[in-house]
KOLTOR-829953 format. One record per residue (C-alpha): x, y, z. Coordinates in steps of 0.1 Angstrom, whole numbers, plus 5000, padded with zeros to 4 digits. Layout:
N
XYZ ...
END
This chain:
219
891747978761 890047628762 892947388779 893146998774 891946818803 894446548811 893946268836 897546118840 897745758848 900845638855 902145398886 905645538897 904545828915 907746038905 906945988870 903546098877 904646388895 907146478868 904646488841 901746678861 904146948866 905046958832 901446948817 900647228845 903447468828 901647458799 898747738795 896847528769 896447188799 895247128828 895646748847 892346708860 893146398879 895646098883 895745708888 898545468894 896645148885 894145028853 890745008878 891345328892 892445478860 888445338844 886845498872 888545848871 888145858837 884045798841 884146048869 886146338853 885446298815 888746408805 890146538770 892646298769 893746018795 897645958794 898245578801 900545408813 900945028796 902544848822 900044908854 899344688878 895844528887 894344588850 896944628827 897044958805 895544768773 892644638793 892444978810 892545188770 889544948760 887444988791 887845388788 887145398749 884445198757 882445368786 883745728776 884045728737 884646118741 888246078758 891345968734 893945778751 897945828750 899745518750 902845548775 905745288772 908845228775 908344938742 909845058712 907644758693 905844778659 903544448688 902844688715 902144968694 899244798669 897444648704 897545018715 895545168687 893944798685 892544848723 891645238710 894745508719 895245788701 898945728697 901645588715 904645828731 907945638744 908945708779 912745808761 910446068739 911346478753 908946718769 908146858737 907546518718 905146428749 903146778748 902646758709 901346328708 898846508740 897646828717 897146528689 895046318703 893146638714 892846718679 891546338668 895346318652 897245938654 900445988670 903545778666 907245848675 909645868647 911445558650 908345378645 907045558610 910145488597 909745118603 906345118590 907445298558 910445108551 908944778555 905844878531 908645008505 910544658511 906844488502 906144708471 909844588458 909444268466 906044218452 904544128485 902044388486 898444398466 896844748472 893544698470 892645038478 890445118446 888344828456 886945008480 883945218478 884145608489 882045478515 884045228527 886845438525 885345678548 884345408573 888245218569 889345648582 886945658610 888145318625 891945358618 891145678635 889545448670 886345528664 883445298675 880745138659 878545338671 880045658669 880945588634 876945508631 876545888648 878546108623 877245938593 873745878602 873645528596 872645238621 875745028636 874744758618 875644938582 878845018601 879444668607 878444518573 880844808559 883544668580 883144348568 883744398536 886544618536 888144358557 887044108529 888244308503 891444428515 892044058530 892944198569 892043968602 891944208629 891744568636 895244608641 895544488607 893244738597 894945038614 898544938598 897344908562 895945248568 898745408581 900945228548 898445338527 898545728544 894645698545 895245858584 896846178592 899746068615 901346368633 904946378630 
END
């Protein structure tokens, strides 16, 4: 059976000990390593080339935002899981903004926790509950009020593949890979769908695509 290789980063070391015995009962995983602060977190994760590095936001010395970017960054393989106690549409978006996977609340159970893990395994955005409900209600509220312009047909299949692969955290350059393009055709794409679709930032980008269900989010 091929098992998920977790590197658990997380600084209260009963936390940490909680979840690596919970991710050990589980045939299918396998914690590889752990870390209790960002830097140590970017170095295990260059040493160990994990499936999946579950991180903690709220480290001390690099903070778990800086610590997501570094990884996606330096190890494009490895997804990150977004750990929080911060139930916040804010913390969330500079999560997958930074390049996590998904973003599990510290309240969440065991199960919740081991499916957002298999997800991000599986390239799958993962969000609890409480949070897709927000999202959905407040794109209903806009769509009643008038607020909001889809302009989704714009778009050319192209860059409607391109707008997937980065809701979805991938680079630039690993967008450039799987569809044998240079990274600057990604990034002339990129421009113009955040032209067209009138977004600032990549977070931007992410939420209209999870509005517009142009991401498989995992339940």
């Amino acid at each position: 059976m091929e098992r998920v290789r977790v590197l658990v980063v997380e600084d209260h070391g009963i936390v940490r000990d909680g979840i690596r015995l919970l991710l050990q009962a589980e045939p299918d995983m396998e914690v590889v390593g752990e870390a209790s602060d960002g830097q140590s977190a970017i170095e295990k994760a260059a040493q160990l080339d994990p499936d999946v590095v579950l991180m903690d936001l709220g480290l001390p010395n690099v903070s778990g935002i800086d610590a997501t970017r570094c990884i996606r960054e330096s190890c494009p393989r490895t997804k990150v899981l977004a750990l929080t106690v911060h139930d916040s549409d804010d913390h969330f978006f500079r999560s997958l903004d930074a390049g996590a996977s998904g973003y599990v609340l510290k309240g969440a159970t065991s199960n919740e926790l081991l499916h957002a893990i298999r997800a991000a395994y599986r390239d799958e955005i993962y969000l609890p509950p409480s949070l897709s409900k927000r999202l959905v209600g407040d794109y209903l509220r806009r769509v009643r009020a008038g607020e909001e312009k889809d302009s989704y047909d714009s778009l050319s299949s192209r860059e409607r593949e391109v707008l997937r692969l980065i809701a979805e955290g991938n680079t630039n350059q690993e967008i450039a890979s799987l569809l044998t393009v240079s990274p600057s055709t990604v990034q002339t794409h990129r421009s113009r769908i955040m032209e067209k679709l009138n977004l600032r930032s990549r977070a931007d980008l992410i939420k209209y695509a999870i509005r517009r269900g142009v991401i498989d989010l995992s339940p």
